[in-house]
N, C-alpha and C positions, 0 to 999 in steps of 0.2 A: 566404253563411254556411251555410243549409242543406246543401249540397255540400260543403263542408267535415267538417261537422259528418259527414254519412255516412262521408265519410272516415274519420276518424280512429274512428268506431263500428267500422270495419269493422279496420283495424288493431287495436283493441282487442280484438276477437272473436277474431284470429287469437290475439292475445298469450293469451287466456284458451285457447286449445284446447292452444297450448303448453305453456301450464301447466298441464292436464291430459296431458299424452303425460308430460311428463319429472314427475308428481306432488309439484307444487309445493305449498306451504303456507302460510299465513296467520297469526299470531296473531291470536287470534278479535278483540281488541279494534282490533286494525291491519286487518282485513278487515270491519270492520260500517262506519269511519270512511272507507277507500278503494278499498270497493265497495259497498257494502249500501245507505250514505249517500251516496253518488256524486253530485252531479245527472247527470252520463252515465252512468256503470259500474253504476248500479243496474239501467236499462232492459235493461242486458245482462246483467245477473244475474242479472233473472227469467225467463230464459230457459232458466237453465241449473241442475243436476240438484248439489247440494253435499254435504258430509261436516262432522261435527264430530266434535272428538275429546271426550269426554269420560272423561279418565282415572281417577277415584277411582270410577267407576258399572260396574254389573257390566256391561250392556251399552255397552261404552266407544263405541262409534260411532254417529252416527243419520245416518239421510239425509234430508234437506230440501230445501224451494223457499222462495227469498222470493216474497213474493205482493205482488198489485197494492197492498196497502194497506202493503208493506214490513214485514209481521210472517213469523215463519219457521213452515211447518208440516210435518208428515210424509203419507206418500205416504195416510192416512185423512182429512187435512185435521186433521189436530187440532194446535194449537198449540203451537210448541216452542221452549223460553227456553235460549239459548246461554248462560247464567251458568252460570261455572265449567267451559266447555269450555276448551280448550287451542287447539286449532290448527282452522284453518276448509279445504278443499280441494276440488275440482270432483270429481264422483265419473267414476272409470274405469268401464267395465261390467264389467271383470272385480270391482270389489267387487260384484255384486249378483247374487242367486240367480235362476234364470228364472223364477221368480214374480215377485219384483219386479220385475224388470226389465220382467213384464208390466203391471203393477199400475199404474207409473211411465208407461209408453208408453202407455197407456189416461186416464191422468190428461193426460199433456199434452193429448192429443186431446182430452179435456172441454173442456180452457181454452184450444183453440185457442194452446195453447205453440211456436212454433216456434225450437228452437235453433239458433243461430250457424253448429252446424258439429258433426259427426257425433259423438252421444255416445251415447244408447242404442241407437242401432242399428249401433255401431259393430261392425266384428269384432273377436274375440280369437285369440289364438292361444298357446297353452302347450305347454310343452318337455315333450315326449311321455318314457316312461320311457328306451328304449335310447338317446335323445340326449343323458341327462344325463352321461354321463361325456365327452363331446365337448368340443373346444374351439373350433370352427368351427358355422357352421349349416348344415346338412346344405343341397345343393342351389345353392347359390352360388359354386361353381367348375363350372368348362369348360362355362359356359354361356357365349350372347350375349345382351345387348342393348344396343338404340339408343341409341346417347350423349343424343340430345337428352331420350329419353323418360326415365335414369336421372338425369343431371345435374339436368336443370331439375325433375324431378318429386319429387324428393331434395330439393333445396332451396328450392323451393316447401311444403314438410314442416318444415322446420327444419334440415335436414343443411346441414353447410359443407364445401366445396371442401377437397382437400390445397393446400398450396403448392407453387407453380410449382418442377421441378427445372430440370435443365440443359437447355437447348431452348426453357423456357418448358411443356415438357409437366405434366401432372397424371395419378396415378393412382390417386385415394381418393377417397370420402366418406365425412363423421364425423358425427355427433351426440353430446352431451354432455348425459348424465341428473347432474345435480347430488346429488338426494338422495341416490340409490346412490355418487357417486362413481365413476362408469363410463362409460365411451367407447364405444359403436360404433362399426365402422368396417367399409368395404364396400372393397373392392382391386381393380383390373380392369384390364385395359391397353390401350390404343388404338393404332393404328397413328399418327396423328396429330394428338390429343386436346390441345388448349392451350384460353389461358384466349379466343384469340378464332379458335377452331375444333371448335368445337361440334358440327353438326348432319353428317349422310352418312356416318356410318360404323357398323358396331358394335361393341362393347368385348366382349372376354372377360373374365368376373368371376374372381376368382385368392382368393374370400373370404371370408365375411363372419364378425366376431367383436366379441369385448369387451376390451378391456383395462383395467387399473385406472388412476382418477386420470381428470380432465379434462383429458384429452389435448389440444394444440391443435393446429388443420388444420396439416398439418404434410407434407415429403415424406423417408418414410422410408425408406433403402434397408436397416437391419438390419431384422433379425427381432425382432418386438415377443414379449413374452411375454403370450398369450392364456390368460383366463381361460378356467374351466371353466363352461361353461352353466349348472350346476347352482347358480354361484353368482350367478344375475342376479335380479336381482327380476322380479317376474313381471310387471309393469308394463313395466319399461325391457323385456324381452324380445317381448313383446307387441307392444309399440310399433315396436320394430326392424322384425320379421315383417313389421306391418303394411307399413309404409315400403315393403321389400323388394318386397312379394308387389306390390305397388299399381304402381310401375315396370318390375317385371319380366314380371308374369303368371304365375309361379312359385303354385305351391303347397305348403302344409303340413299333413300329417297332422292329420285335425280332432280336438278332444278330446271327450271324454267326462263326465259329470257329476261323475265322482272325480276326475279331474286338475279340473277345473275349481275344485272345491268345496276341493284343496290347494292352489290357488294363490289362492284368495280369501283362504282361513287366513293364508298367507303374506302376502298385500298388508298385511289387517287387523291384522297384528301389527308390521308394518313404520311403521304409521300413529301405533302406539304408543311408537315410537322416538323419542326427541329426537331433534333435528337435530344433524348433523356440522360442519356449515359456517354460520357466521354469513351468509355474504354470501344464501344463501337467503331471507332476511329485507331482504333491503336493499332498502330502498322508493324507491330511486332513481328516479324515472322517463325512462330512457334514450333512450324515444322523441320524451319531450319536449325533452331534451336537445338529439338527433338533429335534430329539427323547426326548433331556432334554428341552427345552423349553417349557414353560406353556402351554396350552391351550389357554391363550388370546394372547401370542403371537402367535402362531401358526396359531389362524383364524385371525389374523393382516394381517400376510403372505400369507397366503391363498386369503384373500381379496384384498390386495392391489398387490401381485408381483405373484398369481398366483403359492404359493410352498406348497404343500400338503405332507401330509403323505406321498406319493408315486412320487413326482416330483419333478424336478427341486430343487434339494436342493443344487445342486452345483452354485447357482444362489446368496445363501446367501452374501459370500461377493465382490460379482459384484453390492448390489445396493447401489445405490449413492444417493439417496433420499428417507425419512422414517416421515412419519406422523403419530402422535401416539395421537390419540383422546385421552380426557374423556372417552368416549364411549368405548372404544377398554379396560379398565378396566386393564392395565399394571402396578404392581405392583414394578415390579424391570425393571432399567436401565442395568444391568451387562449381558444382552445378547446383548447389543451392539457393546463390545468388536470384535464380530463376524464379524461385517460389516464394513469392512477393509477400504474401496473403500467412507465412508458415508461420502458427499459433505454436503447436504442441509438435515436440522430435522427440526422437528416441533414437538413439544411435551405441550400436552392442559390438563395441572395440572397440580398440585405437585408429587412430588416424593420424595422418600425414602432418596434414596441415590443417587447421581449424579456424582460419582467418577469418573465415567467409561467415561464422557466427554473427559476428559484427556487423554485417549488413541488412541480418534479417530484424529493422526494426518494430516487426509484430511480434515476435515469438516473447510468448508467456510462459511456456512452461518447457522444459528439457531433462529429458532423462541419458544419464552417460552410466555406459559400464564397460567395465577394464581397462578405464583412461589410465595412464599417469596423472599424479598429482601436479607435476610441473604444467603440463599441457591445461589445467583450468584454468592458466592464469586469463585466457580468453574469454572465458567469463563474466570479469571485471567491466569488461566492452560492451556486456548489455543488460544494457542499464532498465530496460523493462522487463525483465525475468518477474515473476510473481512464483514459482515456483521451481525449485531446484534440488532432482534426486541423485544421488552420486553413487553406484552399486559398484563393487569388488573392485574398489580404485587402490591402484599400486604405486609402493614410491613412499608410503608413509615411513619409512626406518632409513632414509636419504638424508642428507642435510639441507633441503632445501628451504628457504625462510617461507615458512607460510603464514606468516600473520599479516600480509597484507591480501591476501587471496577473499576476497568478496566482503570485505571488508566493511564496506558502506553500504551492501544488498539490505532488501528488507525485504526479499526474500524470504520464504518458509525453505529452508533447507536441510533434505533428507540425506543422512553419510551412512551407507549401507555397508559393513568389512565383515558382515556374518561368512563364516566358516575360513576364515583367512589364518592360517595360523603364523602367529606372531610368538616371538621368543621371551619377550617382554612387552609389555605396555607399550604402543608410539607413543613416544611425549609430544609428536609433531603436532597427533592427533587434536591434546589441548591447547594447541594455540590455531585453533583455525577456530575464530571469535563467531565467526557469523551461523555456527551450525545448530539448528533447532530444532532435527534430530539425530541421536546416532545408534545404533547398531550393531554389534560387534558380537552376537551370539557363537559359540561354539567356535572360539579364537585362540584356545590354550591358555589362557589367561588368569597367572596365580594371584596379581594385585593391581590395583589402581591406582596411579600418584593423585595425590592431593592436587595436582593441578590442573586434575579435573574440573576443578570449578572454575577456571578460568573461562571456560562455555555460556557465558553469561544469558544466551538465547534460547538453551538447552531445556527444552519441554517433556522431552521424552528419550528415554534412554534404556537399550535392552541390550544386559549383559549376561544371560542365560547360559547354562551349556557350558560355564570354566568353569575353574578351581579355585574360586576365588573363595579364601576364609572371611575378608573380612571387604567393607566397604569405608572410603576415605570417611572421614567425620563432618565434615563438612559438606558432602555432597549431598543437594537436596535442600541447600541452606538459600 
C-alpha cells in the first residue's frame, strides 16, 4: 500500500508541475476541496509556492503557502483568507520579482520545504526585443541532436509525439498550452526515426514555433501558419525555451530586469482574464480513469496515442479515432464511454457487449469485422453514423429477422462477405434494405435469387471469383 501510495504521490507531483508549465487554474472553492482538503493533494500542496486571484482588490494577486496546519499565509507568515478570490494557481517564477523570489527560497529553507519539482529555482526565459517580430525561435534550425536525448526528454516534459506518416516515420514534437490556446511545436528530420527506432542517430531540427488552437500530434506535410512570438504569453514561451534548451543544450539570450518586469506585467494581467475554455475547469480525473482500465487497454493507448502510466492521460478524451485489433485482446467495450470526442473506430472481432456504442454521440464512421449479424442490431442506436463498413460478418444462413437492422440509416453502408464460403446464396443477405454496398467475391456461389433487388440502396456490387452462370434479370434495373 505504501508503494502505491508513493506512486500515484509521485504522478500527482508530476500532474501539478504541468499545471504549472501550461498555467492552469483552479476555482478557488474547487481548489481548497480537491487540493487544499485532499487527504493526499494536501501533502503536496504544501510543498508548493500558489497564486490567488483576487479581482475587485487593488492588489488583485497574492502569493501563498498552505501550511502544516492547512491555513494559507504570505511569504511574512501572516495569515491570508482566500474569500472572495476567483481562481487559485501554482505560481511560475516568472510572476515574482527577485526579491521575492528571494524572500520565498529563504522561507522554504526555514521550513525545510522541499518541492516536487523545480519552481523557484527554475529558469526563465523571455522573448528578447529583436525576436519579437519573428515567427520561428531563433536557433532551432540546421542544428543536430540526439533522437533519444530530444524524443524522450520532450516527452518526459509533457510534449507529444506527431503521428506516424507513410513509413511509420515521425517528424514533430508538440505541446499544448490550453489557457493561451497555443501549440508548440518543434520539426526535425531523421534519417530513420519511427515510433520503434529511437535511439543512434541525430535529427536535424527544421523549427521551432507556435501555432493557434490545440493542435493535435498530428504529421503535417502543409505549411502551418506560425504565429508571431510576440503573441505568446510569456509563460507558454518560457516554458517552450525551457523544454528546448534542456534536450538540446542550445541557449537563449538572457534577459534583463525590464524585459523581465514586462513579461511579469503581462503574466499578471493575463491572470486577470477569464478563461476561454470550460474544459480548463474539468475536474475529471483522467489518471484515475487511466488507472481502471485493463492492461490491454492500456498498451492499446500506449501503442497507438502514446498515454502511459505517467502521461498524457488528459489526452483520453481528445481522441477522435481508435483501432481495436484482434491482437490488442479487448475484452470489454465500456471504457469507451471515455472517449467523448470518438469520430472514427475500427474494432476487428466480436465482442461482449456493445452497449456503450450508443453513448458515443460523435462517432461518424465505424468499421466492424467478425461481428455477428445479431449483435448490429446496436447500430440502430446511432443515429449519427454517416458511414458504415461491415467485414466477414457471420450469422447470415441464421434465421434472424433482419429487415429491420439499420433501417432508417442514411448511412453509406459497406457489407464486405468476400472469401466466406457459403453453400447457397444468404437470402438474409437480400433483405438487409439499407446496404449500399456489398461484396461477396470468391464465396462459392453458383446463383443469385432474384431478391436481389430488393437492395433498393445498392450502388455497387462485387460478385467476382464464383461460378456463377448467370445473373438474376432484373438486377441492375
Amino acid at each position: 500500500m505504501k508503494k502505491q501510495i508513493r506512486e500515484i504521490g509521485k504522478i500527482q507531483a508530476q500532474r501539478m508541475e504541468q499545471a504549472m508549465v501550461t498555467g492552469r487554474r483552479w476555482k478557488t472553492e474547487e481548489w481548497e476541496m480537491l487540493i487544499a482538503k485532499h487527504p493526499l493533494m494536501t501533502h503536496i500542496a504544501k510543498t508548493i509556492l500558489w497564486w490567488v486571484c483576487f479581482p475587485d482588490r487593488e492588489k488583485s494577486v497574492e502569493v501563498f503557502r498552505l501550511t502544516e496546519e492547512r491555513d494559507y499565509a504570505d511569504v511574512h507568515d501572516n495569515s491570508l483568507n482566500l474569500q472572495g478570490g476567483s481562481y487559485v494557481g501554482i505560481v511560475h517564477p516568472l510572476l515574482l520579482l527577485s526579491e521575492e523570489k528571494k524572500s520565498w527560497g529563504q522561507l522554504f529553507t526555514d521550513y525545510e520545504i522541499v518541492s516536487p519539482f523545480s519552481q523557484l529555482g527554475r529558469p526563465v526565459y523571455v522573448l528578447s526585443e529583436e525576436d519579437k517580430s519573428k515567427r520561428e525561435i531563433p536557433g532551432f534550425t540546421k542544428q543536430k541532436v540526439k533522437a533519444e536525448q530530444l524524443v524522450f526528454g520532450l516527452e518526459k516534459m509533457g510534449w507529444s509525439r506527431g503521428a506516424a506518416g507513410d513509413g511509420g516515420g515521425i517528424d514533430e514534437h508538440s505541446k499544448q498550452f490550453e489557457i493561451d490556446d497555443v501549440t508548440a511545436v518543434i520539426r526535425y528530420d531523421g534519417d530513420d526515426l519511427s515510433y520503434g527506432n529511437i535511439g543512434g542517430q541525430n535529427l536535424d531540427l527544421e523549427g521551432a514555433y507556435f501555432v493557434k488552437g490545440l493542435r493535435e500530434p498530428s504529421f503535417y506535410e502543409d505549411k502551418e501558419t506560425k504565429l508571431s512570438l510576440q503573441e505568446i504569453n510569456p509563460l507558454a514561451f518560457s516554458e517552450t525555451l525551457h523544454g528546448l534548451i534542456q534536450v538540446s543544450g542550445f541557449s537563449y539570450p538572457s534577459s534583463n530586469e525590464n524585459s523581465l518586469q514586462e513579461a511579469r506585467e503581462v503574466l499578471l494581467k493575463s491572470l486577470l482574464t477569464s478563461e476561454k475554455k470550460a474544459e480548463v475547469f474539468d475536474e475529471v480525473d483522467y489518471t484515475e480513469i487511466y488507472n481502471g482500465f485493463s492492461a490491454a487497454w492500456k498498451k492499446l493507448l500506449s501503442d497507438s496515442h502514446q498515454i502511459t502510466k505517467s502521461k498524457n492521460h488528459k489526452n483520453i478524451p481528445k481522441i477522435t479515432k481508435l483501432d481495436i485489433g484482434s491482437s490488442d485482446k479487448i475484452t470489454s467495450l465500456q471504457e469507451l464511454k471515455h472517449f467523448t470526442k470518438l469520430e472514427d473506430l475500427e474494432i476487428d472481432g466480436p465482442v461482449k457487449d456493445a452497449s456503450v456504442l450508443e453513448e458515443l454521440k460523435n462517432l461518424k464512421k465505424i468499421t466492424l469485422s467478425e461481428w455477428n449479424v445479431k449483435d448490429l442490431v446496436v447500430l440502430n442506436s446511432c443515429a449519427g453514423l454517416e458511414e458504415i463498413n461491415l467485414e466477414y460478418i457471420q450469422g447470415f444462413e441464421s434465421d434472424f429477422d433482419y429487415s429491420g437492422l439499420l433501417k432508417d440509416s442514411k448511412a453509406k453502408i459497406r457489407l464486405n462477405l468476400n472469401g466466406i464460403k457459403f453453400e447457397r446464396f444468404p437470402i438474409a443477405v437480400t433483405c438487409f434494405p439499407s446496404v449500399t454496398s456489398l461484396s461477396m467475391e470468391n464465396c462459392n456461389l453458383a446463383e443469385i435469387p432474384e431478391s436481389i433487388g430488393n437492395l433498393k440502396r445498392l450502388t455497387d456490387l462485387n460478385l467476382g471469383k464464383n461460378k456463377l452462370s448467370a445473373l438474376p434479370a432484373g438486377i441492375g434495373k
